[in-house]
C-alpha positions as CSV (number, residue, x, y, z in Angstrom):
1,X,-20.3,-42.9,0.6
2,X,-22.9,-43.5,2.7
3,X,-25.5,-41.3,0.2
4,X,-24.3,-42.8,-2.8
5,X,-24.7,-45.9,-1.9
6,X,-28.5,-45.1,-0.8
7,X,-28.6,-43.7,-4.3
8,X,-27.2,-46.9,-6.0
9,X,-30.2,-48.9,-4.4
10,X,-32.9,-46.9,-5.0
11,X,-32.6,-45.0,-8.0
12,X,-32.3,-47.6,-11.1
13,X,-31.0,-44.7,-13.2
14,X,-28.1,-43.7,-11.2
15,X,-24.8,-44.2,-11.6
16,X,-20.9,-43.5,-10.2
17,X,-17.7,-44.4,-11.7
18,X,-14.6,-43.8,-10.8
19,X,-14.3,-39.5,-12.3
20,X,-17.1,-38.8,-9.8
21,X,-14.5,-39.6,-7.1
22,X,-12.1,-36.5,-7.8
23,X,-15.1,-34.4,-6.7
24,X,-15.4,-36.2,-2.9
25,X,-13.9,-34.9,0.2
26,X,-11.7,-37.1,2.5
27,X,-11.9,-36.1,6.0
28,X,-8.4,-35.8,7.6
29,X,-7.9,-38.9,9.9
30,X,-5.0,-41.6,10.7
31,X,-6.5,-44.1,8.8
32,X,-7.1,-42.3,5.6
33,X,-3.6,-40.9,5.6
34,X,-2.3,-44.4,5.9
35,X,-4.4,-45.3,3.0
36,X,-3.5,-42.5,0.8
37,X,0.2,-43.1,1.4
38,X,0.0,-47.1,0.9
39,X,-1.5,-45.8,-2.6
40,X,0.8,-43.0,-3.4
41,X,4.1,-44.9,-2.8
42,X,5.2,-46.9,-5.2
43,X,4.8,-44.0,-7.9
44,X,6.3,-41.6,-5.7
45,X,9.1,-43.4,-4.7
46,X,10.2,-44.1,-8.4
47,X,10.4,-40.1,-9.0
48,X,12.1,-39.6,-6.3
49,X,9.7,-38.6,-3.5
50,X,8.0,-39.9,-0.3
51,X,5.3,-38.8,2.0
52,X,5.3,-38.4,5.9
53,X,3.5,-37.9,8.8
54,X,5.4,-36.4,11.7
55,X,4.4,-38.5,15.0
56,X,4.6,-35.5,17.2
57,X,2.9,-32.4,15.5
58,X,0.4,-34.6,12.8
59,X,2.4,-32.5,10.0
60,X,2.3,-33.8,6.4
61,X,5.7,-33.2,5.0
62,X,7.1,-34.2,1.1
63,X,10.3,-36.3,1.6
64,X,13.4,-35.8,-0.9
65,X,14.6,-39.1,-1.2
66,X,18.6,-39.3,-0.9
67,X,20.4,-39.4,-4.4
68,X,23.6,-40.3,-5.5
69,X,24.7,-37.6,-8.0
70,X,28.1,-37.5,-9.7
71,X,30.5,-34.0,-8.9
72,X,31.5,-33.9,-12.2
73,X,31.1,-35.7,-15.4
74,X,34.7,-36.0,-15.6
75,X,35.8,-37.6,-12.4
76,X,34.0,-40.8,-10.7
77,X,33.5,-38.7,-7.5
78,X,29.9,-38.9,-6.3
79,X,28.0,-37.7,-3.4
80,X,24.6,-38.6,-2.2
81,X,22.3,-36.0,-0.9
82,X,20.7,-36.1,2.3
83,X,16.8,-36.5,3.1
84,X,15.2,-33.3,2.9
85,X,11.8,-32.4,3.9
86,X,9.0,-29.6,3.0
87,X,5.5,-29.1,4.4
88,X,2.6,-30.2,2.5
89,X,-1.2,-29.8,2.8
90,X,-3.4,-33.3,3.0
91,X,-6.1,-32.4,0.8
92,X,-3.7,-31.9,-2.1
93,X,-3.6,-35.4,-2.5
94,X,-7.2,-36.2,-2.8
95,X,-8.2,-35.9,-6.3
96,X,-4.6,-38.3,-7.1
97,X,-5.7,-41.4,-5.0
98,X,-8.0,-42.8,-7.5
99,X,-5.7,-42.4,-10.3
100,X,-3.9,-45.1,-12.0
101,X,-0.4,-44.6,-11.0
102,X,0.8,-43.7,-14.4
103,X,-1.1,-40.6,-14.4
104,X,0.0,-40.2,-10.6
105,X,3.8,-40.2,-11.8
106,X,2.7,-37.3,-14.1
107,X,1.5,-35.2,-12.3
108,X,3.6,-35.5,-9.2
109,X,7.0,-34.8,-11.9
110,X,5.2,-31.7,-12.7
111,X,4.7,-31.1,-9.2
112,X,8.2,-32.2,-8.2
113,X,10.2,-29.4,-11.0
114,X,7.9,-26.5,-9.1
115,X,9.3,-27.9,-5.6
116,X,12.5,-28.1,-6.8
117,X,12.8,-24.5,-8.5
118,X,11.7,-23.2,-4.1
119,X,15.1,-23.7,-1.9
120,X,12.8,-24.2,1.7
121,X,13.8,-27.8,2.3
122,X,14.3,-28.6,5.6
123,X,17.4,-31.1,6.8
124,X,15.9,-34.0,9.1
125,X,18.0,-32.0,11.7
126,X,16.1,-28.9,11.5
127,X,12.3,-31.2,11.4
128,X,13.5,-32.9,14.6
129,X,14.2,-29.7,16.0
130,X,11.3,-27.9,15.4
131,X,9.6,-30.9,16.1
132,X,10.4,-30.7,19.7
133,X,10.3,-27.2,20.3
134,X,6.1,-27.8,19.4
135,X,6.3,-30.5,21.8
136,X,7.5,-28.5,24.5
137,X,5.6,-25.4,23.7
138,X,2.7,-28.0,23.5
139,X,3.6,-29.0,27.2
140,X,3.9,-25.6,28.6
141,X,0.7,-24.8,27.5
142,X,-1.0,-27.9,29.3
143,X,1.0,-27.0,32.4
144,X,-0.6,-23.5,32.6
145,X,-3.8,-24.4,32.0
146,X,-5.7,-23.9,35.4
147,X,-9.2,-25.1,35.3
148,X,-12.2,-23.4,37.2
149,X,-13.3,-24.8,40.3
């Protein structure tokens, strides 16, 4: 941003609008994943998905939101499903935050049907779990680590 604002002030002719910001790279950081979730949210959330960041490993996971969906269509019976998870990539996201969120909710339906049709969704159970066994291999590691003296 830094260069393109050097370019805004001293060439007269230049310009940058908002299509020129599909083509920039967002470094992977805290701060920028907070950001690209507080913008991703609210159109996610009404399709049926969430984003999160695992505290322990820094993984990036899609979150199935829980639905309520009816057994039949000839009984009042319902169940809801349970929160599901799947591993995601950050930089997938990048060319989406600058998007109105309109165009967001496109594109992440067409996204959601192609995660749907895979079956590797991952109970909260089975995160937690894996989860910790990466902290403690994490752990184990440090604790053989023997530094030269």
């Amino acid at each position: 941003m830094k260069e393109i604002g050097a370019k805004c002030l001293t060439n007269i002719n230049f310009t940058f609008g908002r299509k020129d910001l599909n083509k920039i790279v967002i470094e992977q950081s805290l701060e920028n994943f907070d950001a690209m979730i507080n913008r991703l949210i609210r159109p996610l959330d009404r399709i049926g998905l969430s984003i999160e960041r695992s505290l322990i490993t820094n993984d990036v996971y899609y979150v199935r939101l829980p639905e309520i969906e009816k057994v039949s269509k000839w009984s009042n019976h319902v169940k809801k499903t349970e929160k599901t998870y799947k591993e995601i990539i950050f930089k997938l996201f990048t060319p989406y935050i600058f998007e109105d969120d309109k165009t967001i909710e496109n594109q992440f339906k067409k996204i959601k049907i192609s995660l749907m049709r895979t079956d590797n969704w991952i109970t909260q159970m089975d995160k937690d779990r894996n989860e910790e066994m990466l902290k403690s291999m994490t752990i184990q590691n440090q604790k053989e680590f023997i530094p030269y003296t």
